[in-house]
C-alpha positions, 0 to 999 in steps of 0.5 A, a space after each residue: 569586889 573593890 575592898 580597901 582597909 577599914 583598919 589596919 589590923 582588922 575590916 574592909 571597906 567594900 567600894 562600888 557594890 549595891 547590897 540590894 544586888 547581893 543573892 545568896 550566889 551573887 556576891 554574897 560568898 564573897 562577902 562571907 568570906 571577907 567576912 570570916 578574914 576580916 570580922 568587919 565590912 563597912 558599905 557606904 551610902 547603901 539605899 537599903 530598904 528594911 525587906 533589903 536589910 532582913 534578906 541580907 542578914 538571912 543570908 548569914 543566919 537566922 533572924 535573931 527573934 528575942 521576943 519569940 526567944 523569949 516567948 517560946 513560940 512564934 512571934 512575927 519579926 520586928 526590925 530593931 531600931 536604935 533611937 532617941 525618937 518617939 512619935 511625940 518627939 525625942 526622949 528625955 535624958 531619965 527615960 529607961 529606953 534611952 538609958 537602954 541606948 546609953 548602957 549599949 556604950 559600954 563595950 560588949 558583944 551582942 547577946 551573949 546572955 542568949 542560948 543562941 548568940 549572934 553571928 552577926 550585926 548588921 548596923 545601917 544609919 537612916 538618921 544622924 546627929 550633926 557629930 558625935 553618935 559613933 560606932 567603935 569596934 574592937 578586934 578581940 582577935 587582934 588584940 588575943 594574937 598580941 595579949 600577955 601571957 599572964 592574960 592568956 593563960 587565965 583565960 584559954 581556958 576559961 569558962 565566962 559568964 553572962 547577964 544582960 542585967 549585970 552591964 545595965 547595972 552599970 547604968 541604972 539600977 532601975 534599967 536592970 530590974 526590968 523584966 526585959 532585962 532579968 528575963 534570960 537565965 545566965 549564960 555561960 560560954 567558953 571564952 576562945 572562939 576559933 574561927 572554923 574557916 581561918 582557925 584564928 582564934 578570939 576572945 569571947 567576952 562582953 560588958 555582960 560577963 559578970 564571972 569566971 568560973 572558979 574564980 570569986 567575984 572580985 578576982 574575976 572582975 578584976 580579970 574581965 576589966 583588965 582583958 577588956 580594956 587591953 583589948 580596947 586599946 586605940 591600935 585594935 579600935 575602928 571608930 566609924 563616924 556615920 553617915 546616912 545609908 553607910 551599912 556596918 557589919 561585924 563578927 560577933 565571935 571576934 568583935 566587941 562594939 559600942 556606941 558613942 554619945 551625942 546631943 540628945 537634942 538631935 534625933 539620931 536612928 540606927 536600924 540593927 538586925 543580928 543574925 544567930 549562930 548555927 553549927 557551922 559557925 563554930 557554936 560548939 567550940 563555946 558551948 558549954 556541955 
């Protein structure tokens, strides 16, 4: 593979290769060992259809399934799109769903309010505004190697807690109190995720952690904030300004990502697949027994 920087403390960029060509022995242990060094890969102007899309991120894992999570039984896959259309046209500002969208603004990391939580987004572009609509990431390896003491000996060995209700909170108070939002028990995990190729370690943490145990309410809010705004510093933060088919894949174990704003006058659409974490990926250094 023909790679370049995606950042200079994180990320490749992956040049000349079709991701409709990966197979599980062709290209793709590559990709995933690309993947475990550099926690994110940014593919551009891919032609990937959605059964393209879902091969791919079964490659890495599981399908991520919330509605069959959920459910507790089987329940056919549907690929998750990011969008401010409808079929009648495009959202208004005060609609929930498209609060939904602005709370995934806040940084966080994907489903760590889940028993299983992801190993991996894999983000492509099929409609973009004509600016703005941004997708940020930020190495929370990076910025772990570099953290003060003061930091790190809070939380080496902390436990975190998470809700998928406490960040829409932070939105809309009506956002929250859907049941698709108070649905998932609190979760807790341990806050250092090691990866088990490299060994390198990252902070786990999300705009869903919501407490320390141990800790009160306000002293471990006062810790989440200040680890999570050291890490979204501007020297550990990859911002990619989309275009249509540019394929963007992350570690959820070692990133935190948002989205940014744009004119809700202009449709903008992202499909998203995330795959779980299995055994091998390290889910035991973090589970909480």
């Amino acid at each position: 593979m023909r790679t370049s920087p995606l950042h200079p403390r994180f990320g490749l960029v992956v040049h000349d290769l079709d991701l409709r060509d990966v197979t599980k022995q062709r290209y793709f242990p590559e990709i995933r060992q690309a993947f475990e060094t550099h926690s994110a890969l940014l593919f551009p102007a891919q032609s990937i259809s959605d059964a393209d899309h879902m091969r791919l991120a079964e490659l890495f894992g599981p399908l991520e399934n919330r509605e069959a999570m959920a459910a507790g039984r089987d329940i056919e896959f549907q690929l998750p799109e990011l969008t401010n259309k409808t079929k009648d046209g495009l959202r208004a500002k005060d609609d929930l769903r498209l609060l939904d969208l602005q709370a995934n603004m806040l940084w966080h990391t994907d489903s760590t309010f889940l028993s299983t939580p992801a190993l991996i987004n894999i983000l492509t572009a099929k409609v973009v505004p004509p600016s703005g609509g941004e997708t940020e990431l930020a190495s929370t390896r990076a910025a772990w190697a570099d953290m003060p003491d003061h930091l790190k000996s809070a939380l080496k060995d902390a436990i975190i807690w998470h809700r998928l209700s406490h960040s829409r909170s932070k939105i809309s108070a009506d956002l929250a109190a859907l049941p698709k939002m108070t649905r998932w028990p609190d979760r807790p995990w341990r806050a250092i995720w090691p990866n088990p190729v490299t060994g390198e370690e990252a902070l786990f943490i999300a705009s869903h952690a919501f407490a320390i145990e141990g800790m009160g309410h306000e002293e471990s809010q006062i810790l989440l904030d200040e680890a999570i705004a050291f890490c979204t510093q501007p020297e550990y933060v990859y911002s990619h300004q989309w275009s249509v088919g540019d394929v963007l894949i992350w570690d959820e174990r070692a990133t935190m990502h948002r989205g940014r704003p744009w004119d809700y006058n202009h449709p903008r659409t992202l499909k998203s697949i995330c795959s779980s974490v299995t055994e091998s990926d390290g889910l035991n250094a973090v589970r909480v027994v």
